[in-house]
C-alpha positions in Angstrom: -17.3 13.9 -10.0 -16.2 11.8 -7.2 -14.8 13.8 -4.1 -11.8 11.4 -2.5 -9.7 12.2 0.7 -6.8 10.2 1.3 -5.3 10.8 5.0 -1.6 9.7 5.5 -0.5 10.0 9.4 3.0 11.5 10.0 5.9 9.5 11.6 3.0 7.3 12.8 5.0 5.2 14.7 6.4 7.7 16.4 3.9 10.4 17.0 1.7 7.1 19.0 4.9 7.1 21.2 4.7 11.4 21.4 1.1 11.1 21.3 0.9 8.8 24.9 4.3 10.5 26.4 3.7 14.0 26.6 7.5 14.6 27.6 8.4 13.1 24.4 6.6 15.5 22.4 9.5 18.2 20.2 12.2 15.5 21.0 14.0 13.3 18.9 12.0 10.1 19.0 13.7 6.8 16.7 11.5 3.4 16.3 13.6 1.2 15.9 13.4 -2.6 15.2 16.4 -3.8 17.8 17.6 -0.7 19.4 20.4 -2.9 21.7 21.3 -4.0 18.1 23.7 -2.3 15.8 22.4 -4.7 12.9 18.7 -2.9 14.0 17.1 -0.7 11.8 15.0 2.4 12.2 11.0 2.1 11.5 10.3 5.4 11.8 11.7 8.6 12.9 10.1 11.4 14.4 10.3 14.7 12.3 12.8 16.0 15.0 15.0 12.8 14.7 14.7 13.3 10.7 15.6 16.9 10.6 19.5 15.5 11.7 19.6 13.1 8.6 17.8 9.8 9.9 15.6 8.3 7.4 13.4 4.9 7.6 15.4 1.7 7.5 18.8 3.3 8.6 20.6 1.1 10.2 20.4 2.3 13.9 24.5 2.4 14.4 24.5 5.0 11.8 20.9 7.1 13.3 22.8 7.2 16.4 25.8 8.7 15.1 23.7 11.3 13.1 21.2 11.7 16.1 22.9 11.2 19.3 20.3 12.6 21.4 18.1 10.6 19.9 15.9 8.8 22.0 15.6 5.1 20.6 12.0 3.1 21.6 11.2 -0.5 20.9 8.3 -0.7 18.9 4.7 -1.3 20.6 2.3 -2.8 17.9 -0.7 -2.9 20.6 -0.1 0.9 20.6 -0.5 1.6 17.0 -3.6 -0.8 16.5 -5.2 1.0 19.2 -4.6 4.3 17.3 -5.4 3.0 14.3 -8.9 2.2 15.7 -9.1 5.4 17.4 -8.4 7.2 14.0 -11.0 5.0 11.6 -13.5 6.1 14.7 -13.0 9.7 13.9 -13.0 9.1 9.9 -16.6 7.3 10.2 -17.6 10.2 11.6 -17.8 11.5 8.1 -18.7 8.4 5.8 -19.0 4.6 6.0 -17.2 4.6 2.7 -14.1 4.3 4.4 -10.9 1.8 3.1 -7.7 1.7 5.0 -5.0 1.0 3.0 -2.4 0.1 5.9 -2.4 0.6 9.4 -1.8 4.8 8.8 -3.5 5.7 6.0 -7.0 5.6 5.1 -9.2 7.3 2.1 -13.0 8.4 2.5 -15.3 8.9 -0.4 -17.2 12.1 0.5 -18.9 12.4 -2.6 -22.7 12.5 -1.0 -21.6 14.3 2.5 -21.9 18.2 1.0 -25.2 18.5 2.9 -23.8 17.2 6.1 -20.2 18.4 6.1 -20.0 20.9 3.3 -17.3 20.2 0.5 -14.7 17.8 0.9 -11.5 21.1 1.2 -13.9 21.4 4.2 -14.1 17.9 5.6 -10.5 17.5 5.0 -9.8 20.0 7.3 -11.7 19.1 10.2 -10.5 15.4 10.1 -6.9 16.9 10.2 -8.1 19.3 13.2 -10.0 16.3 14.9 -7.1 13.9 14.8 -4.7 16.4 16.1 -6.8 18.2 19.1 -8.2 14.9 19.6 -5.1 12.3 19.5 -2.9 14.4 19.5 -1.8 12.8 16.1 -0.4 14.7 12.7 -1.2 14.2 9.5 -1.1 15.1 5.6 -4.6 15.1 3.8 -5.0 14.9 -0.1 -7.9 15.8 -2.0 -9.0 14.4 -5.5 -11.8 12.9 -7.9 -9.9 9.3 -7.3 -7.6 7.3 -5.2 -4.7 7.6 -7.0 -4.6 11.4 -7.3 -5.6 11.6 -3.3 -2.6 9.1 -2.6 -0.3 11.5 -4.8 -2.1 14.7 -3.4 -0.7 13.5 0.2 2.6 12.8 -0.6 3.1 16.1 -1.3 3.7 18.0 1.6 4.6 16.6 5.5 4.0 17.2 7.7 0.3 18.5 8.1 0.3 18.8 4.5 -3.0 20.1 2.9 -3.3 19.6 -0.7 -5.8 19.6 -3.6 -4.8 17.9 -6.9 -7.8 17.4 -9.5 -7.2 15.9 -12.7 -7.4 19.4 -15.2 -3.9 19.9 -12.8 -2.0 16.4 -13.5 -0.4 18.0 -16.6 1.2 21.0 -14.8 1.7 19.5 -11.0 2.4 16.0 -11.9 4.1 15.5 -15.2 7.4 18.0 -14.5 8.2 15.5 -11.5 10.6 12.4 -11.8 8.6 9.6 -12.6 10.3 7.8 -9.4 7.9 9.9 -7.5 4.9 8.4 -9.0 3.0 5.9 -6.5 3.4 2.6 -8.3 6.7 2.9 -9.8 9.2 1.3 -7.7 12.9 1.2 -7.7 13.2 -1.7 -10.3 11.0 0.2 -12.6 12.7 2.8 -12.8 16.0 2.1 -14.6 13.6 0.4 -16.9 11.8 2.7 -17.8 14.5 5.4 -18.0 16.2 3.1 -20.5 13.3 3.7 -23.1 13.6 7.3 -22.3 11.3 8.1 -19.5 12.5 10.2 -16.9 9.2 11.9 -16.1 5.7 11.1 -14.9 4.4 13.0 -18.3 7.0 11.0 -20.2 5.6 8.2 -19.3 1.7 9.7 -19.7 2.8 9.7 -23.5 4.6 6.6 -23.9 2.7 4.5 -26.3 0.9 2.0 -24.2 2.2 -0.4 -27.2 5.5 -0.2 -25.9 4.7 -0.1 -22.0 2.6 -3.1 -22.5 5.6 -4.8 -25.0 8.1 -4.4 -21.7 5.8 -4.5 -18.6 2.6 -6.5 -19.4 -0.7 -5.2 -18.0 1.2 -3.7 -15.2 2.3 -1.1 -18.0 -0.9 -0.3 -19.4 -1.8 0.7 -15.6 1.2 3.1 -14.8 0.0 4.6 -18.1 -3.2 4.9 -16.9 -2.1 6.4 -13.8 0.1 8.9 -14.9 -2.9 10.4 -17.1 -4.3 10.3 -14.2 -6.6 7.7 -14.6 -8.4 5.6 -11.8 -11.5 4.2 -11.4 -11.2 2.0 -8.5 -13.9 2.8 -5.5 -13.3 3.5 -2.0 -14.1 -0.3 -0.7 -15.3 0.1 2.6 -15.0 -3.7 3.4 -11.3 -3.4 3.9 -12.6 -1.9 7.2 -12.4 -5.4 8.3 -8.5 -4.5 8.1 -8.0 -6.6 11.9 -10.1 -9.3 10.3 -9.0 -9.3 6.7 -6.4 -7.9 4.3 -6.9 -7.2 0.8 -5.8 -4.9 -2.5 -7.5 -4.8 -5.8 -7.2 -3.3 -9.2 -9.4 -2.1 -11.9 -7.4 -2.7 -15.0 -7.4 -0.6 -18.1 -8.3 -2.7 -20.2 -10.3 -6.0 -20.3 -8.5 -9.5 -19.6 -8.9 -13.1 -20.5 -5.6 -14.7 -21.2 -4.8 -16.8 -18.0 -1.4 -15.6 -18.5 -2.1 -11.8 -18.1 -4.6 -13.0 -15.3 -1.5 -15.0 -13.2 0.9 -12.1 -13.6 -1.9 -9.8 -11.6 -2.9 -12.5 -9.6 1.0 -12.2 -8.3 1.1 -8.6 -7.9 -1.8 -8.7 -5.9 -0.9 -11.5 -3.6 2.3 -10.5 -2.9 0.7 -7.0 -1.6 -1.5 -8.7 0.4 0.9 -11.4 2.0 3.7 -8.1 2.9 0.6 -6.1 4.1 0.0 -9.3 6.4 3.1 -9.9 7.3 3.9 -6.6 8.4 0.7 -7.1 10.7 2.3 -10.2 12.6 -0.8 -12.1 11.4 -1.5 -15.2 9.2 -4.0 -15.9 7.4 -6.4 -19.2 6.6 -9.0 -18.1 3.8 -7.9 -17.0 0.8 -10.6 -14.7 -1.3 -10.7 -13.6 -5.0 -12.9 -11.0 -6.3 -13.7 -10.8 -10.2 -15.7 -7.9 -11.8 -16.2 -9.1 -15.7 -16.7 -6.9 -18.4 -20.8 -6.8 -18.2 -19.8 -4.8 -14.3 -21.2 -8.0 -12.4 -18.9 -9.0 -9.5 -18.6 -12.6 -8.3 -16.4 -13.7 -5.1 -15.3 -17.3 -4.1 -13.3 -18.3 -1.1 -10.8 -20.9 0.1 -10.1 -22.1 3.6 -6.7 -24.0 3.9 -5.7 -26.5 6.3 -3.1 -24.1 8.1 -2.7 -20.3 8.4 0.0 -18.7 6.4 1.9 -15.6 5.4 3.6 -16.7 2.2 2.9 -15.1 -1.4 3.3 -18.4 -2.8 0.4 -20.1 -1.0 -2.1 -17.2 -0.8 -1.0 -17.0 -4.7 -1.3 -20.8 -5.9 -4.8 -21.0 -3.8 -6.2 -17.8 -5.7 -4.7 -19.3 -8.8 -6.7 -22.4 -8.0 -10.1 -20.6 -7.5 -9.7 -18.5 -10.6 -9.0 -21.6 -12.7 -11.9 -23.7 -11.2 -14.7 -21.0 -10.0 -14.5 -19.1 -13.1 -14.6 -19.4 -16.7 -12.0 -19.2 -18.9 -13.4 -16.9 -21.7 -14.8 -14.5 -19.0 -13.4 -10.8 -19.8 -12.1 -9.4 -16.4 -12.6 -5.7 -15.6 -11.1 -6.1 -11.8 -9.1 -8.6 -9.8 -9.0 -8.7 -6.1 -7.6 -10.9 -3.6 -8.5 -10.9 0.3 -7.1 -13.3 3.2 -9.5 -13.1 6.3 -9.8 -15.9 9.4 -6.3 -14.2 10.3 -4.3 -15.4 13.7 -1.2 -14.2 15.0 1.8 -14.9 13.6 3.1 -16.6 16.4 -0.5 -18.8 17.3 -0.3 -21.0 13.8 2.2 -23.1 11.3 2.8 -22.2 8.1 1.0 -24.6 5.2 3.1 -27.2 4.2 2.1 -26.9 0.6 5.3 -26.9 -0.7 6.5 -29.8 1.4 10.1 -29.8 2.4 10.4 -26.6 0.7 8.2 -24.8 2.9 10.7 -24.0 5.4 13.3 -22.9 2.4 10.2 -20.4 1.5 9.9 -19.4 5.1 13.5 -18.1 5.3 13.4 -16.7 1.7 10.5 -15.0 2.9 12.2 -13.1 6.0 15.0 -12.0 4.2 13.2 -10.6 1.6 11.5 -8.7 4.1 14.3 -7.5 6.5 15.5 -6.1 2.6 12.1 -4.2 1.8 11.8 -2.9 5.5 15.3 -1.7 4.9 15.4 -0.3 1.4 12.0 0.0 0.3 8.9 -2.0 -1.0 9.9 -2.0 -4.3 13.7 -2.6 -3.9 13.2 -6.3 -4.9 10.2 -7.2 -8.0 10.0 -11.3 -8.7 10.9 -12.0 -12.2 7.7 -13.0 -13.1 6.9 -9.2 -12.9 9.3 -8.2 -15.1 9.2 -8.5 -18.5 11.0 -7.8 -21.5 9.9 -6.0 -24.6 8.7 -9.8 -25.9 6.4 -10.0 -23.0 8.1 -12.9 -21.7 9.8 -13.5 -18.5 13.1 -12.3 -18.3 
């Protein structure tokens, strides 16, 4: 069995600012996007700050009246990417099978590192110890035979959290909870999927994947998958190129053909990886898509556009392209991924004009979808094509 650590730093944002002030350390400490603003919002709050009732993406007139002592800081990006780096230092200590998933959170495959390390309960806890007497940094480890079950593991308890979560435990710590606290199942989802009667992470674990694939798609079939418990998908430790490249993936639970069910992924996936690049302040000029067919052999073709972007729509339509003329049609896919690399800053490059004169319409869309996500949630807005109704079509 696979031994999987998934390390989620606490307030991150914040603790950097705690971490390289030692007089902020105990106090109150708000990021905030604008804090002359009052239309700013909060990026992260320090567990002090959060202990009075601030939350991420609180618009900072109301932080300040529920923290008034808080102390508000601009954000410094240069700061957290040098943490980050500091952090995946310390993490290849223990294995190159490292993969961060954002600029805070990581997970290691320690599988073969028993005879170095001893088990992974053990390396969990010296990574924790490390990053705190080292950086000075917090965190919540979780521990598990797969990424999923790692990711959930962490979530559990912060700060510092320390938690274990194997898969013969999914049916008594995981299925009681609200099915809104499963990773993958965003706001939208939820309201959907209380309407056919699930309220809870088991509830949807024995939902007939008939009917989750009838409303959802292939994205059903996987949050079935996941609520069992079920993941197969490795600990990739080419995402460690995360300053050079951004990318997600997904083994999918069942094998895929129909260019349909291919585009809907496609979209999923690119729309990660554009918010995961914008949120870097980077753009991006090659566009990568990663297919794993149903004899486990993986192929990977590339795009480089004309100009860097950060827009779903042109990192989609350009891994659209390569699917449809790198690889053939009646090819069963086991896994989809999609990687932009040859990144800039955001502010160094244009955007592609691919859409012509609706480019710039895109661009703005674009920004005010994210000022929403940043200050409700990821998954506070889904594109239709996502949805589905119990046809399977668009709604």
């Amino acid at each position: 069995m696979r031994r999987i650590i998934h390390v989620d730093m606490n307030a991150f944002f914040a603790s950097c600012h705690q971490a390289r002030e030692p007089g902020l350390r105990g106090r109150p400490v708000l990021v905030a996007g604008d804090p002359g603003e009052r239309r700013g919002i909060i990026l992260t709050a320090s567990y002090e700050a959060r202990a009075s009732g601030v939350k991420t993406a609180m618009p900072v007139w109301q932080a300040r009246k529920l923290c008034p002592e808080g102390l508000f800081i601009r954000p410094d990006h240069r700061l957290y990417l040098d943490y980050s780096r500091r952090i995946l230092d310390i993490l290849l200590r223990y294995t190159p099978l490292v993969e961060p998933y954002s600029i805070d959170e990581a997970w290691l495959d320690v599988t073969g590192c028993g005879r170095l390390f001893g088990p992974a309960e053990e390396i969990a806890l010296d990574l924790q110890r490390r990053l705190g007497d080292e950086l000075e940094l917090p965190c919540s480890v979780g521990i598990s035979s797969n990424k999923f079950l790692a990711k959930m593991a962490s979530e559990r308890q912060k700060p510092r959290g320390f938690t274990v979560l194997y898969p013969e435990q999914v049916p008594a710590v995981l299925w009681p909870l609200p099915v809104g606290e499963m990773v993958g199942v965003g706001r939208k989802t939820i309201p959907v999927l209380q309407e056919m009667g699930v309220a809870t992470i088991g509830q949807l674990a024995a939902m007939p994947v008939r009917l989750l694939s009838g409303r959802f798609g292939v994205m059903g079939e996987i949050l079935h998958q996941l609520a069992r418990g079920h993941d197969e998908s490795p600990v990739d430790p080419s995402a460690l190129d995360s300053v050079k490249s951004v990318g997600h993936s997904v083994t999918l639970p069942r094998d895929i053909s129909d260019p349909a069910e291919v585009d809907t992924v496609l979209l999923d996936l690119c729309d990660k990886v554009a918010r995961r690049l914008r949120r870097s302040g980077c753009l991006a000029r090659t566009v990568s898509l990663t297919v794993r067919d149903h004899n486990f052999v993986n192929m990977t073709r590339a795009r480089t556009l004309g100009e860097p972007t950060g827009l779903t729509e042109v990192i989609y339509h350009t891994a659209r392209e390569i699917h449809r003329h790198s690889f053939e049609p009646w090819r069963k896919i086991r896994l989809l991924g999609v990687t932009v690399s040859n990144l800039t800053e955001a502010g160094v490059g244009h955007q592609l004009s691919l859409f012509g004169a609706d480019s710039e319409r895109l661009e703005r869309l674009t920004r005010t979808v994210d000022r929403l996500k940043d200050r409700f949630g990821d998954d506070s807005l889904q594109r239709a094509r996502l949805c589905q109704t119990k046809g399977g079509g668009p709604k």
